[in-house]
N, C-alpha and C positions, 0 to 999 in steps of 0.2 A: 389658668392654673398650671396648667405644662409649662407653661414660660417658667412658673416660679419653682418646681417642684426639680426640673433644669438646673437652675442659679442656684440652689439649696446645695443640691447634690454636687455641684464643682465646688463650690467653698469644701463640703464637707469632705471630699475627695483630696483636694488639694491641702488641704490641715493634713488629713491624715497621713498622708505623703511626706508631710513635714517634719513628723516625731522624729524619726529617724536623726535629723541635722541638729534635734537640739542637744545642749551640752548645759552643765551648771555655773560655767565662765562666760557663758555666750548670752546668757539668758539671764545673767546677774548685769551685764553689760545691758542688754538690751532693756530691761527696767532701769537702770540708773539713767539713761539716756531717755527714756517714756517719761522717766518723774522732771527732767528737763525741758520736755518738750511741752509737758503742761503747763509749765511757767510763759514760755516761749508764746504757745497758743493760747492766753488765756481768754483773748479777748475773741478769738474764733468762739471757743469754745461757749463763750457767755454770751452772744451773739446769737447762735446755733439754740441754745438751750432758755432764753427767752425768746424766740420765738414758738417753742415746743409750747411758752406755759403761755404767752399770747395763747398758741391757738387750742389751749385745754384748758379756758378759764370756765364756759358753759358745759366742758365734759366729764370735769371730775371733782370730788368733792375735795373739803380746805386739807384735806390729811394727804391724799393722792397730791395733790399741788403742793403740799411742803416737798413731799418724798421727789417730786420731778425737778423743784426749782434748785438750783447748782448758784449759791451767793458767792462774793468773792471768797470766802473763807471757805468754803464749800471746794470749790474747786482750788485753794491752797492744799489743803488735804488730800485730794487726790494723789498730788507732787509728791506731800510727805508719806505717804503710804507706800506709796510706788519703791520711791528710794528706802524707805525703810524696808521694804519686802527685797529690794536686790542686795542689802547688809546683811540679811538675816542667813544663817548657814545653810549650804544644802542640804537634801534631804539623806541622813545616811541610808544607803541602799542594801546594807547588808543586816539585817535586824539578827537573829541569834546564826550559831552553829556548833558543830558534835560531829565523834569523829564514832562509827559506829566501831565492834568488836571483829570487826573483818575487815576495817581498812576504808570502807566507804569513808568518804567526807563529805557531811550533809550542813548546807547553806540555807537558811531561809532569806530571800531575796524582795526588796522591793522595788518591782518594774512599772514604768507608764501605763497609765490605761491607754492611752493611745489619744486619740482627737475624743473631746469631750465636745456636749452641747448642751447651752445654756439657755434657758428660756426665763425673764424677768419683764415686770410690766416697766411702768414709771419711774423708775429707780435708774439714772444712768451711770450713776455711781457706780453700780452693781457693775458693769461693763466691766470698768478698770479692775475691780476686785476679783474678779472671776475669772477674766482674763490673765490676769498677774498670777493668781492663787493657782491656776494649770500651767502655765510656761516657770513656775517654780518648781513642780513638783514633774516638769520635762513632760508633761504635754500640751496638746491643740488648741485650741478652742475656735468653735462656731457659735458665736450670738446671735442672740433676735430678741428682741424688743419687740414692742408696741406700739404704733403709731405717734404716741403720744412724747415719747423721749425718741425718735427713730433720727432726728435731726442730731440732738446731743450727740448721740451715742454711735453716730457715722464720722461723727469730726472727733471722735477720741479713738477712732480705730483707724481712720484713715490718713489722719492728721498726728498722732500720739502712736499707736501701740505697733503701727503696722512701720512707719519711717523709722520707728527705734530697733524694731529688727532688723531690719535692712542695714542700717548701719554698726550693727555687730555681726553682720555676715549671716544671719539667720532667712529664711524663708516669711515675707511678710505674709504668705498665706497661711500662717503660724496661728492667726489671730483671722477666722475668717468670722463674714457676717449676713445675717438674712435681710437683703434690700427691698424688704414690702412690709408695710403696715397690715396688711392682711392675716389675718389669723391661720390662713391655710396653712400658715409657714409655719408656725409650730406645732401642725399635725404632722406635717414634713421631716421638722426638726429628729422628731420621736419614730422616725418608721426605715432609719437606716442604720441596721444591727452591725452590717460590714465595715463602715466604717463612723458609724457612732456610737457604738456598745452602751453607751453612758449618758443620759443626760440630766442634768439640772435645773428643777424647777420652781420658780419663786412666784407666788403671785395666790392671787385669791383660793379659798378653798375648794371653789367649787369648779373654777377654771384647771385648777393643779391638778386636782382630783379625775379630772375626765381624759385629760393630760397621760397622766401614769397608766391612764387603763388604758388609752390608745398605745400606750409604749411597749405594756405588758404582751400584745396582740401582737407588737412586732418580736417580742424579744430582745426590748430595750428595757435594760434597769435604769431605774430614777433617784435622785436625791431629793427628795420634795420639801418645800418649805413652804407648805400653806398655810397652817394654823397657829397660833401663838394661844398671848394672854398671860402675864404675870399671875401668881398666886402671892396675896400676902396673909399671913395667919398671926393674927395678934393672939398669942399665948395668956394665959391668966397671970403667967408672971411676968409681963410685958412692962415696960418703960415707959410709961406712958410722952413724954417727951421724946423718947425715939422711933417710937410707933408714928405717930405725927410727922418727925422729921421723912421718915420711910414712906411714909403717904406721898407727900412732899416732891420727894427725890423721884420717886417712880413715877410721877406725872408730868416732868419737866418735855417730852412730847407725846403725844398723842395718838401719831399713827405708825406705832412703832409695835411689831410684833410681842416685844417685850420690857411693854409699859405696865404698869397695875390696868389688871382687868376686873379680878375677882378678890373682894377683900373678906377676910371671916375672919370672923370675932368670935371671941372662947365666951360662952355664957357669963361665965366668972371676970370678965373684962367689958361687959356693956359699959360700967360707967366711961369706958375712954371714948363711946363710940361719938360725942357731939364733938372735940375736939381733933374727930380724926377727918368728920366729915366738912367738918371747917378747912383742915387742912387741904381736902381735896374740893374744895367751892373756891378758896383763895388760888388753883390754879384753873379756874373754872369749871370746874366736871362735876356735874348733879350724880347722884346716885339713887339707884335702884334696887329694893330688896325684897326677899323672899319674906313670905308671908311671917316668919317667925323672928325675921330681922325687924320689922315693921310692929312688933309690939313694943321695940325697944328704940326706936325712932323714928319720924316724921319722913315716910320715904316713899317717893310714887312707888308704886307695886311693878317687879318685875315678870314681862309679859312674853319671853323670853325664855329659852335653856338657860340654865343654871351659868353653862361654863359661854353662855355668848360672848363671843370675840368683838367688843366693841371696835375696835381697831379698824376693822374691817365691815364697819355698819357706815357707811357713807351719811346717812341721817341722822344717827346720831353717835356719833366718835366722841362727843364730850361725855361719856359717860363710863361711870363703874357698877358692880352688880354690889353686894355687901347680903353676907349674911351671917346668920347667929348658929355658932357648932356647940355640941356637948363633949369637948375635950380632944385631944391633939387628935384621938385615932380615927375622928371622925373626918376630922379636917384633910388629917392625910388619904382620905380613902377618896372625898369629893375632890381634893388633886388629881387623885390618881385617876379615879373614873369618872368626872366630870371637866374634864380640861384635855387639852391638846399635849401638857406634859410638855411642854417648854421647858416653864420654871417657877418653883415657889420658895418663900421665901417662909422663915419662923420669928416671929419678935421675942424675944424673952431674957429674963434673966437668968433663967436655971438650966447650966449647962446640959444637965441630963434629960430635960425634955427636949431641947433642941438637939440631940442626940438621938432621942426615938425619932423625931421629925423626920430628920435627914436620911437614918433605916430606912423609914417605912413610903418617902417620898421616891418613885420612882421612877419620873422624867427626868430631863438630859441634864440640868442644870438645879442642884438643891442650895439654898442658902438661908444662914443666920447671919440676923443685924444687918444684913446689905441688902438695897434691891436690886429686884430681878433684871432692871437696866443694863444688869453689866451680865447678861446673857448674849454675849458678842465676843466673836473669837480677838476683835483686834484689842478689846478694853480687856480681855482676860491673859491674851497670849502676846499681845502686841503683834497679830498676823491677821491681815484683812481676813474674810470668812467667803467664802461661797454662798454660804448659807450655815439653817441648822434645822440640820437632821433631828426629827424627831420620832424614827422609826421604833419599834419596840423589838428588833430583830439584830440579831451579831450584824458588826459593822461599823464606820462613822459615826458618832451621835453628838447630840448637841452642834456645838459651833466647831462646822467643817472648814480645817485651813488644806493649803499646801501638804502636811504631814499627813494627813488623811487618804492623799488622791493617788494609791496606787493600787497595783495588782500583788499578792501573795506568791511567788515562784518559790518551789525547792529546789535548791542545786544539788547536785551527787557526781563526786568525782572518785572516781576507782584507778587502779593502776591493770585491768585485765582479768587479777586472779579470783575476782569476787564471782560467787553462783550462790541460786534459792538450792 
């Protein structure tokens, strides 16, 4: 464990060391040239990352295995994200300023956090996104992975992100990474305050979860993205053909933090409830409901929290929860305190209840007539995401880009003659 805790600490070292060289011309370069190289590598790279799902076909279940496998159109997207993220503008560094009544000139400034660390399971995608999303916004990064992508996600940092620096003149220790499948490395990742201040967590609840509290003991802050689960709330003056379509759209996959997890239906809208669950059988996903849902349809009984995170149930990910509310304010309150506060959504046709909804809904992403799918910083901003923050405290929230990832600095410039 010395050997690894060693290799941790020189990536993390060496990043850090790095910030300093980067620039917004050097590192708009160095991504145009990443989004190249992944056209260039594609077949390392599909090479590399079917053997990852070879050898995770007895260890993960069918959602963990969509999220690890990289198809060719899978890894065309990388290329385009990449180059889209080195087109997209820098970050302005100067947010407000005022000139005081004594001559001070106060700046408020946006500075790098410095070397960031990212901690995601199966997801190798995540890599390029996370990585891109901090060398935009002019910092570091250290990943680690999971055994299970540790193959992909070594040929897109050693092959892709790390030669693309190098060839804009940058420090390829820019983009460092943890070389073990071992778990010790993300206790690792989380316990150097010096030069990791910051790191990023994506991955199961209860793994993030224990994650942040080792970080907090060091005096690392976290961005965690464990929990999801779409809300959708079929309103009494709901559409019944677009409630269905919305069913529909938010189950197109499955093991997505922000698929339909929890559907409720307004008393006053039972009768939609058989063509809604048609809707979601037609993309396979049985449904489960609360005892009061179950007087109004034919539904195994849920055995289960209310706001269970199917997504994240390896057993059974084909499934939704469904239950029956006695009008919007109730609906919005088991959002608010029965869900992880992701995202919900409201169906209806009357602007002014979908106006309380969105008041009174108080996680990171609220929406009407659309689902909760497009709780993703790239389909909202067109800027890959890191993740999404789902804290309930001042800060980043929702879907964290690039524009997110800095430090708050005050500037103050005087001329001498200023005094308290």
């Amino acid at each position: 464990m010395e050997a690894l805790r060693d290799q941790v600490e020189r990536e993390a070292t060496a990043a850090h060391a790095a910030v300093e060289r980067l620039t917004d011309a050097a590192v708009a370069h160095a991504l145009e040239r990443a989004a190249a190289l992944v056209g260039e590598q594609r077949e390392t790279i599909a090479a590399a990352n079917a053997a990852d799902v070879e050898a995770a076909q007895d260890k993960l279940d069918a959602g963990a295995l969509d999220r690890l496998r990289l198809d060719s159109a899978r890894i065309e997207a990388l290329g385009t994200q990449l180059a889209e993220l080195a087109e997209l503008p820098a970050l302005d560094r100067e947010a407000e300023s005022w000139e005081l009544d004594n001559g001070l000139r106060v700046s408020v400034r946006r500075i790098p956090i410095g070397a960031v660390g990212a901690n995601f399971e199966a997801r190798p995608n995540v890599a390029v996104d996370v990585a891109g999303q901090l060398l935009k916004s002019l910092n570091a990064a250290v990943l680690r992975t999971g055994g299970a992508a540790l193959r992909t996600v070594t040929v897109l940092v050693d092959e892709v992100l790390r030669p693309a620096l190098a060839e804009a003149g940058l420090p390829p220790a820019a983009v460092g990474l943890v070389r073990s499948p071992d778990r010790e490395g993300a206790r690792v990742l989380v316990s150097l305050p010096r030069v990791l201040p910051l790191v990023i967590l994506r991955g199961s609840g209860e793994t993030t979860a224990a994650l942040a509290t080792e970080a907090a003991t060091h005096g690392v802050r976290t961005l965690a993205h464990a929990e999801g689960g779409g809300v959708l709330y079929v309103d009494a003056r709901a559409d019944a053909g677009m409630a269905e379509l919305l069913v529909d759209a938010s189950l197109d996959r499955l093991g997505v933090c922000n698929r339909l997890n929890l559907l409720l239906v307004d008393r006053a809208a039972t009768s939609l409830l058989p063509g809604l669950l048609a809707a979601a059988a037609a993309r396979g996903v049985r449904a489960v409901g609360t005892e009061r849902a179950r007087r109004h349809a034919e539904l195994a009984p849920l055995e289960v929290r209310l706001g269970h995170e199917w997504a994240n149930d390896a057993a059974r990910i084909d499934t939704i929860t469904v239950d029956v509310v006695d009008g919007l304010a109730e609906a919005a309150t088991i959002a608010n305190d029965e869900t992880s506060g992701l995202a919900a959504t409201i169906v209806t046709e009357d602007a002014a209840a979908a106006e309380q909804f969105l008041r009174s809904y108080r996680g990171t992403t609220a929406f009407w007539n659309a689902p909760t799918r497009f709780t993703d910083g790239f389909a909202l901003t067109g800027t890959p995401e890191t993740g999404i923050n789902v804290d309930r405290v001042p800060g980043p929230r929702g879907p964290v880009t690039y524009r997110d990832l800095w430090l708050r600095q005050v500037r103050v410039v005087g001329d001498g003659s200023q005094h308290r």
